[in-house]
C-alpha positions in Angstrom: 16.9 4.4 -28.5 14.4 1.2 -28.6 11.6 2.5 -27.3 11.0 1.8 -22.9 8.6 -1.2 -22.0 7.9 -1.4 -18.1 6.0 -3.5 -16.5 4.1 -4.4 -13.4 3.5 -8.4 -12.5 1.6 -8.6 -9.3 0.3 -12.1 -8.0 -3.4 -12.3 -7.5 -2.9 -13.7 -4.0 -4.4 -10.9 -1.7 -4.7 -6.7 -1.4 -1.9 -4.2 -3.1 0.3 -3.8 -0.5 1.6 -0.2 -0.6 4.9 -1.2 -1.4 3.6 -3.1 -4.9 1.5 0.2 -5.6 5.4 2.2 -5.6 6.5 -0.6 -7.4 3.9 0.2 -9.8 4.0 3.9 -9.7 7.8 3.9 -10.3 7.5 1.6 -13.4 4.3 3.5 -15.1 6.8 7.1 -14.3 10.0 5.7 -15.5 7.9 4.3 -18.7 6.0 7.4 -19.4 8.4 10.2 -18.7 10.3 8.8 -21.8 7.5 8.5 -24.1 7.2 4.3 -23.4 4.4 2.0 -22.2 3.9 0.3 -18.9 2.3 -3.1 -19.3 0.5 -4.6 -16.4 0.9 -8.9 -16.5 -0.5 -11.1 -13.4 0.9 -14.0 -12.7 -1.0 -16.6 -11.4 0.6 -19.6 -11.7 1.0 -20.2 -8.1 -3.0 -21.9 -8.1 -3.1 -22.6 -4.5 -1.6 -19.4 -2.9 -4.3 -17.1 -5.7 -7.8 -15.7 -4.2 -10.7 -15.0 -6.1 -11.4 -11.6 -7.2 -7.6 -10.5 -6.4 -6.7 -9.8 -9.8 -10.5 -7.5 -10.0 -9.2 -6.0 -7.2 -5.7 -5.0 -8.3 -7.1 -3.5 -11.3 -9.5 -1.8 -9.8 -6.6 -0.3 -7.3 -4.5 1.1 -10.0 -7.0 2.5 -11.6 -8.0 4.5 -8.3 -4.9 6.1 -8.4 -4.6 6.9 -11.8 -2.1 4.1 -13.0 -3.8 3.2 -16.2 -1.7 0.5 -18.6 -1.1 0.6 -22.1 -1.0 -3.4 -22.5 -3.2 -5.9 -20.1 -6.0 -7.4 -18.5 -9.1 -5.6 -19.6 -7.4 -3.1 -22.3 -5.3 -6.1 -24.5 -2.9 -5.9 -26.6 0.1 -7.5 -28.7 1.0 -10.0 -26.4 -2.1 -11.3 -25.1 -2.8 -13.2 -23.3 -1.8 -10.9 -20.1 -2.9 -13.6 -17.5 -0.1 -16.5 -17.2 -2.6 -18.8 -16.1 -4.3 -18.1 -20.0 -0.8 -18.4 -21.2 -0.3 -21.4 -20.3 -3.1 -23.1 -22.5 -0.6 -22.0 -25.4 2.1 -24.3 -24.4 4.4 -21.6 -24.1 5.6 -22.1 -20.9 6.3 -25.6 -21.7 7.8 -25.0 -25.2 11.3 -23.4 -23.5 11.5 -25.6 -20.8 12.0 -28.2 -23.1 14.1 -26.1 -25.2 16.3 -25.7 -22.2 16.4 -29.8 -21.7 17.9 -30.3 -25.1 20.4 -27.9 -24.7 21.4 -29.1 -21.2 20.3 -26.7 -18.8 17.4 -28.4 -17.3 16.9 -31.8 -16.1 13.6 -33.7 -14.9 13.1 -34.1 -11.6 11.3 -37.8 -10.3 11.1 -36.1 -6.9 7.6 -36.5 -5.1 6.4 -32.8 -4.2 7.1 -31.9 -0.4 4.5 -31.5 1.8 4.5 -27.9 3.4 5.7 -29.2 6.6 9.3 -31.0 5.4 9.8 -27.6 3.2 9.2 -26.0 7.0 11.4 -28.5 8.6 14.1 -28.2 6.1 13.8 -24.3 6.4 14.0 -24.4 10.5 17.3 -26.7 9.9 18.9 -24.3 7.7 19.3 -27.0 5.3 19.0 -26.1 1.8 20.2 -28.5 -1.0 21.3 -26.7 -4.4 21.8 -29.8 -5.8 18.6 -32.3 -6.7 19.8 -35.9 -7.1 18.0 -36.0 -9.9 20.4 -34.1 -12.5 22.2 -37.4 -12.5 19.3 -39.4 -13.9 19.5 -40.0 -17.5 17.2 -37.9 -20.0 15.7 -41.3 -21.9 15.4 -42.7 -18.5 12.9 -40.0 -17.6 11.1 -39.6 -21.1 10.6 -43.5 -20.2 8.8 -42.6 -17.4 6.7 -39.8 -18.8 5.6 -41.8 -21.5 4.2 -44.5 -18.5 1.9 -41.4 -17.6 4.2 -40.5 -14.7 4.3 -36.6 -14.3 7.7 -34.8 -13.8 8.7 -31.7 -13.1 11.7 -29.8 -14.9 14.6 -28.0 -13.0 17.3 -25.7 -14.2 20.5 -27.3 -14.5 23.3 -24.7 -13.1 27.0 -24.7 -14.4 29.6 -25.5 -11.6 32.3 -22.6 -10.8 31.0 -19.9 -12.5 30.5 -15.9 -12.5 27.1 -14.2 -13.2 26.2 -10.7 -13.1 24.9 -7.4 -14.1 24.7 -3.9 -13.2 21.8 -2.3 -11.6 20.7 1.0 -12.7 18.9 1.4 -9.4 21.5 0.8 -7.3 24.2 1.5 -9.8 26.3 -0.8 -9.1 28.0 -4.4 -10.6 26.5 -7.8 -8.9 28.1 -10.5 -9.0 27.3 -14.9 -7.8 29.1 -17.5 -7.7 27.6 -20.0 -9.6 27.6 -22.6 -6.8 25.7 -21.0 -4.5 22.9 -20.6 -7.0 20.1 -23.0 -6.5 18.6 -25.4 -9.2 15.2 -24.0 -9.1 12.1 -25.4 -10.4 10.9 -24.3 -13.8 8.2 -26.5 -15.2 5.7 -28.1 -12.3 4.0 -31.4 -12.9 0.7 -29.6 -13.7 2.2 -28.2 -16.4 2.9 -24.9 -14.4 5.9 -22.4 -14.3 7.0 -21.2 -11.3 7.6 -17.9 -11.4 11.2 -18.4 -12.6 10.4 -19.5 -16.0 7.5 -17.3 -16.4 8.7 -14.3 -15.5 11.8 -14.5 -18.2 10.0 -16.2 -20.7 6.9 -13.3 -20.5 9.8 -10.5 -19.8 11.8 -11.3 -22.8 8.5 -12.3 -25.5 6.9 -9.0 -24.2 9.9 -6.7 -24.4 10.5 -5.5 -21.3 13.1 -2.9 -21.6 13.4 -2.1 -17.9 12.2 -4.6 -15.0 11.8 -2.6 -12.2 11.1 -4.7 -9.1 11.6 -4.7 -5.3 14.7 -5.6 -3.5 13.2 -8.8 -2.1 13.5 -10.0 -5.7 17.1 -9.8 -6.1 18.4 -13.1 -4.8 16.4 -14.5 -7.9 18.0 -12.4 -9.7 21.2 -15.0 -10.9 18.6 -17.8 -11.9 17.3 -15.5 -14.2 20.5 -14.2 -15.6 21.2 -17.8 -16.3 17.8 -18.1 -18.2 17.8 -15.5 -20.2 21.3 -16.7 -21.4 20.3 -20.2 -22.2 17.2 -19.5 -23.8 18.9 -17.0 -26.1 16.8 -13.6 -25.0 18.6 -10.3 -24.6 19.1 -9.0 -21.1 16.5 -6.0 -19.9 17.9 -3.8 -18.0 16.9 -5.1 -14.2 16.9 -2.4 -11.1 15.8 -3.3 -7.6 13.8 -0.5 -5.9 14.9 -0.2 -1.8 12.8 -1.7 1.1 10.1 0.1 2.8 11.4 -0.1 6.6 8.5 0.1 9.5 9.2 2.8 12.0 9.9 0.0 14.7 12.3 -2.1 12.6 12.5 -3.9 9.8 10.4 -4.7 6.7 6.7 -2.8 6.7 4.5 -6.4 7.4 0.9 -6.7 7.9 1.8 -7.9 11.3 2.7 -4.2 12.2 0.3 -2.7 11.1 -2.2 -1.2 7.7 0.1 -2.0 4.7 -2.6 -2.4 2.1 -4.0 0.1 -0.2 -7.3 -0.7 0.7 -6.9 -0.4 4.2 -5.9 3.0 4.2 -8.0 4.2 1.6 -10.5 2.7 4.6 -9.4 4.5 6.7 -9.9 8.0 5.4 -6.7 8.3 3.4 -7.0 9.9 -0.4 -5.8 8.7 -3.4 -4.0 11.6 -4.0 -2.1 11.4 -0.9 -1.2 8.1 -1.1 0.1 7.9 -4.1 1.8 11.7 -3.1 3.4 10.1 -0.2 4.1 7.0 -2.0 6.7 8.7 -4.6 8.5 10.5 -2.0 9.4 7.0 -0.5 12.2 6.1 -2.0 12.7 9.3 -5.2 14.2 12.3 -4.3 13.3 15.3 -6.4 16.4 17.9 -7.1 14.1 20.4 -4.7 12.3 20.2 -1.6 9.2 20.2 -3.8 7.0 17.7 -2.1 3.5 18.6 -3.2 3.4 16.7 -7.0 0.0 15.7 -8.9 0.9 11.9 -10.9 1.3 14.4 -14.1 4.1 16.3 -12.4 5.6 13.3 -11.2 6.0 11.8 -14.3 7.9 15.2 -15.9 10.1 15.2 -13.0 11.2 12.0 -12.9 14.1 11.8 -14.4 15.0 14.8 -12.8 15.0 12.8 -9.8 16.8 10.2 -8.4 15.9 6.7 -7.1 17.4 6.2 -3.4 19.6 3.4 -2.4 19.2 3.6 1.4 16.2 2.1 2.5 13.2 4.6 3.6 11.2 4.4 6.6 7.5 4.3 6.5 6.7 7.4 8.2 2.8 7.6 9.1 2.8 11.3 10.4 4.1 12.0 7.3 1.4 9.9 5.6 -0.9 12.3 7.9 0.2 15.5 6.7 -0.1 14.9 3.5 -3.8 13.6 3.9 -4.6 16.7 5.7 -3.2 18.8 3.0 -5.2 17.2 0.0 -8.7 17.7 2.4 -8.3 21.1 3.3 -7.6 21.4 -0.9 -11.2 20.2 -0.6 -14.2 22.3 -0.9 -16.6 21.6 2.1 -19.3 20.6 -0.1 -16.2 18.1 -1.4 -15.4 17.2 2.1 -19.2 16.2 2.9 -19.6 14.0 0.4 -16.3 12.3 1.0 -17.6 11.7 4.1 -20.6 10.3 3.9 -19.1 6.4 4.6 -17.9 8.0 7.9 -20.6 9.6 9.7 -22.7 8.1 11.9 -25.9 6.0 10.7 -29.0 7.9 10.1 -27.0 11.2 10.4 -28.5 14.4 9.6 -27.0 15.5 6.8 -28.2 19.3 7.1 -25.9 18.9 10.3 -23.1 17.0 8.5 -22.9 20.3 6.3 -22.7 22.6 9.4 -20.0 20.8 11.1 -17.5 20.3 7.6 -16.0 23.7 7.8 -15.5 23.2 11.8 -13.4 20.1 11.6 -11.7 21.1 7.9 -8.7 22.3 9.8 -8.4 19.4 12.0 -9.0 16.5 10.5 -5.9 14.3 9.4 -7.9 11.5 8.0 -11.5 11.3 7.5 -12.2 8.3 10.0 -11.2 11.2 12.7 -15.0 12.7 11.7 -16.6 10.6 14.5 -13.8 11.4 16.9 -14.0 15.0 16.3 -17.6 15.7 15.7 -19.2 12.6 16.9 -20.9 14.8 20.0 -23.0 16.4 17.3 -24.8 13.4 16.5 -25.3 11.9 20.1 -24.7 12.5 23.8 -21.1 11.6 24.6 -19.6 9.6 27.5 -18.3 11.6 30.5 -15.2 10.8 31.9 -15.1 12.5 35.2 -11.0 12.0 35.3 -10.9 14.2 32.5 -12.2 17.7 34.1 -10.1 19.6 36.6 -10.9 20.1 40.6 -12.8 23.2 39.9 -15.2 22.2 37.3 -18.2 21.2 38.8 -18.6 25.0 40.2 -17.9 26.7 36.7 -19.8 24.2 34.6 -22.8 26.1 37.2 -22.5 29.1 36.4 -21.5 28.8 32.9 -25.3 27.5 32.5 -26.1 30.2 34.5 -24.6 32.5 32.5 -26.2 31.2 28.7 -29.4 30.0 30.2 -29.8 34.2 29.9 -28.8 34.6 26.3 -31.7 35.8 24.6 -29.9 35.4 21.1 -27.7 32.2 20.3 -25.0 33.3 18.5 -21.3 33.0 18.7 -20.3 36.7 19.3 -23.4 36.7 22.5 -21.8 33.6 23.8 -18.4 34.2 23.7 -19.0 37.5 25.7 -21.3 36.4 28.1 -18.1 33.4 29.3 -15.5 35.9 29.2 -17.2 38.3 31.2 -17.8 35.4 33.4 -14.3 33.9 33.2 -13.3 37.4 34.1 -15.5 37.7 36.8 -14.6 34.3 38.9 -10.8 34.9 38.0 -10.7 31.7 36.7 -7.9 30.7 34.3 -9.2 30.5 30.9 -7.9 27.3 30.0 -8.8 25.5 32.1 -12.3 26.9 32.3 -12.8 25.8 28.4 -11.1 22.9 28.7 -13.8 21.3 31.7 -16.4 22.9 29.4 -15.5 21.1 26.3 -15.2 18.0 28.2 -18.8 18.7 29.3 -20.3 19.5 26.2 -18.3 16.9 24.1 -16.1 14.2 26.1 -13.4 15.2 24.5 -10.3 17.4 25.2 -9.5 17.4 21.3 -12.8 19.1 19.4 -13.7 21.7 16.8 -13.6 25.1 18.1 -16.4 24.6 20.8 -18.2 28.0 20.9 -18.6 27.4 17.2 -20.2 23.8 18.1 -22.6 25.1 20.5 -24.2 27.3 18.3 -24.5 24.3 16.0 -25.8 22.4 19.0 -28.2 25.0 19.8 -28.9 26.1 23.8 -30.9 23.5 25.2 -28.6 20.7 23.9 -25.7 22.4 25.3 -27.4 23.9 29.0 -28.6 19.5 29.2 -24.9 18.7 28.8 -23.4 21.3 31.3 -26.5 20.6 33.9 -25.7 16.5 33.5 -21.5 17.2 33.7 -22.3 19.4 37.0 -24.6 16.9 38.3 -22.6 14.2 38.0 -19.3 15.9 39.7 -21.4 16.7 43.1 
């Protein structure tokens, strides 16, 4: 077997979008758990639609979760340059589109470039021509015009009642188009440009590529390339389309619903590890109902596993469970230093320290520090809807009650409030539940006779005297 050549081709054009990072996950495992590479390749030869820094960015993504590449930006290799933007300074690009004009398969195109608003019109009319006008125009007739200094473009020609297909080994299955419904894309722009058509075949096929692994968005493309690859003479990779990652409330996962970048949830308190944990179980299936797997696992049990055809849903409790498995994995003095992004300015971080192992069990993600322990740091706002009808009496005596303890501890405090509890024949839950919205603001806290000895007696006797006060 010729050895396995993956690949991952983002376009600089904004962040990793989660679904691009399983992309990439799923081509550096299939690649490595058979001994091959995985070569990363941007293309950027869509100038106006590419940011600056995006590419930086990338790179710096996959290397955060541990998707290092053999061949690439930064690293080199073979077939450098990696970049098709530096690519096209060879004249490679260039060198088979004309090859596929003097065999036929391409044809200049004269046509001025639409303006973004008749490619909108056209689109909102459902109108889409597969035939340009200009396949009729003779080849001399064009070089003529070139050689005037006009700039034309160069589209694939497409043979009339034909058949094209392969078979996916994602989905595992024969596909098949009619070659009239194929479109006569554009290859070769007038600034001397692919579009991502030509590049991706020419760089696929000069690179090697064994196995392109892509997303299913990319399979109506699929048949232009099939017809590239035969006219230029390059042997066919194997091509599998990966399923769509579905938002819980309908269709594809979009922006518009919604974090979908990398960086945004590695923003918002989510780990590498469990990203990229989730991540694989989003379309593979392990043999098992293992679900725990470092990258290194993954890759050995790839092939053990099986890519899914029905498209998975993007399910964020999920997401959240296994965050909070990979911090409580954490030590606390691993936790505290994670969290130093998240805790409030000018926090104390003696206190920090104290409060880790309190909200280690109940922390999903770990933006949910200032929301769990941010009553350490600063008096909280009351909502006087939250307590109960009785609260204003037991919030008292409860400061009563402490106001007496002559040692703050947990085991002094906890037996002077049950003995009180007891006492009063209050109902206990309810009874903590109006103190920890007195002490915190919050119904949802760490374990709140663990907190007030963090807090220490006069903070907490304030908060119970103010919470009384302001329910007379």
């Amino acid at each position: 077997m010729s050895e396995v050549r993956t690949r991952f081709a983002p376009s600089p054009t904004g962040f990793l979008h989660v679904g691009s990072l399983r992309t990439a996950l799923f081509a550096y495992a299939f690649a490595k758990s058979q001994g091959g590479k995985f070569i990363l390749r941007v293309e950027d030869t869509d100038c106006q639609r590419c940011i600056p820094g995006a590419a930086e960015k990338i790179y710096e993504m996959l290397k955060i979760f541990g998707i290092d590449w053999d061949e690439g930006p930064l690293v080199g290799g073979s077939y450098a340059p990696y970049i098709q933007s530096e690519r096209v300074r060879t004249g490679v690009y260039k060198k088979y589109a004309e090859q596929l004009l003097k065999g036929g398969h391409a044809y200049y195109c004269c046509c001025p470039p639409e303006e973004l608003e008749q490619i909108e019109e056209r689109h909102e009319r459902k109108r889409i021509e597969l035939r340009d006008p200009c396949r009729n125009v003779d080849i001399q007739e064009a070089q003529a015009r070139i050689k005037k200094g006009e700039k034309l473009a160069i589209r694939l020609r497409v043979p009339e009642n034909e058949t094209v297909s392969y078979h996916d080994f994602v989905l595992k299955k024969e596909i098949s188009w009619e070659t009239n419904c194929i479109d006569e894309v554009m290859l070769l722009k007038t600034d001397g440009f692919p579009t991502y058509h030509l590049g991706v075949v020419v760089d696929d096929a000069l690179m090697q590529i064994s196995h392109v692994i892509r997303g299913r968005d990319w399979l109506p493309s699929t048949p232009v390339h099939l017809l590239l690859f035969k006219y230029l003479g390059f042997p066919l990779p194997q091509i599998g389309h990966l399923t769509d990652i579905l938002d819980p409330g309908g269709g594809k996962l979009s922006k518009r619903k919604g974090a979908v970048s990398c960086e945004e949830f590695l923003a918002d308190g989510y780990l590498p590890e469990a990203i990229l944990n989730f991540i694989m179980l989003v379309g593979w299936a392990p043999k098992d109902n293992r679900e725990l797997f470092t990258l290194e696992e993954f890759i050995i049990n790839f092939q053990k596993g099986s890519l899914q055809i029905a498209n998975p849903v993007f399910n964020r409790k999920k997401l959240d469970w296994f965050n909070g498995i990979y911090l409580r994995k954490k030590t606390d003095e691993e936790l505290a230093s994670l969290l130093k992004n998240y805790v409030p300015d000018g926090a104390n971080v003696a206190l920090v320290n104290q409060t880790v192992p309190l909200v280690k069990d109940r922390i999903t993600k770990l933006s949910d520090y200032r929301l769990l322990a941010g009553f350490f740091f600063e008096e909280p706002k009351i909502d006087r809807a939250l307590f109960s009808a009785t609260a204003g009496v037991q919030l008292i005596k409860a400061a009563e009650v402490l106001g007496k303890i002559k040692k703050w501890e947990k085991v002094e405090i906890e037996e002077g409030l049950k003995k009180l509890i007891e006492k009063e024949k209050w109902e206990t839950g309810d009874f903590f539940m109006n103190f920890r919205v007195a002490i915190s603001g919050s119904k949802i806290t760490p374990p709140i006779t663990d907190s007030i000895v963090i807090l220490g007696q006069k903070t907490t006797l304030s908060r119970l005297q103010q919470a009384a006060k302001m329910l007379e």
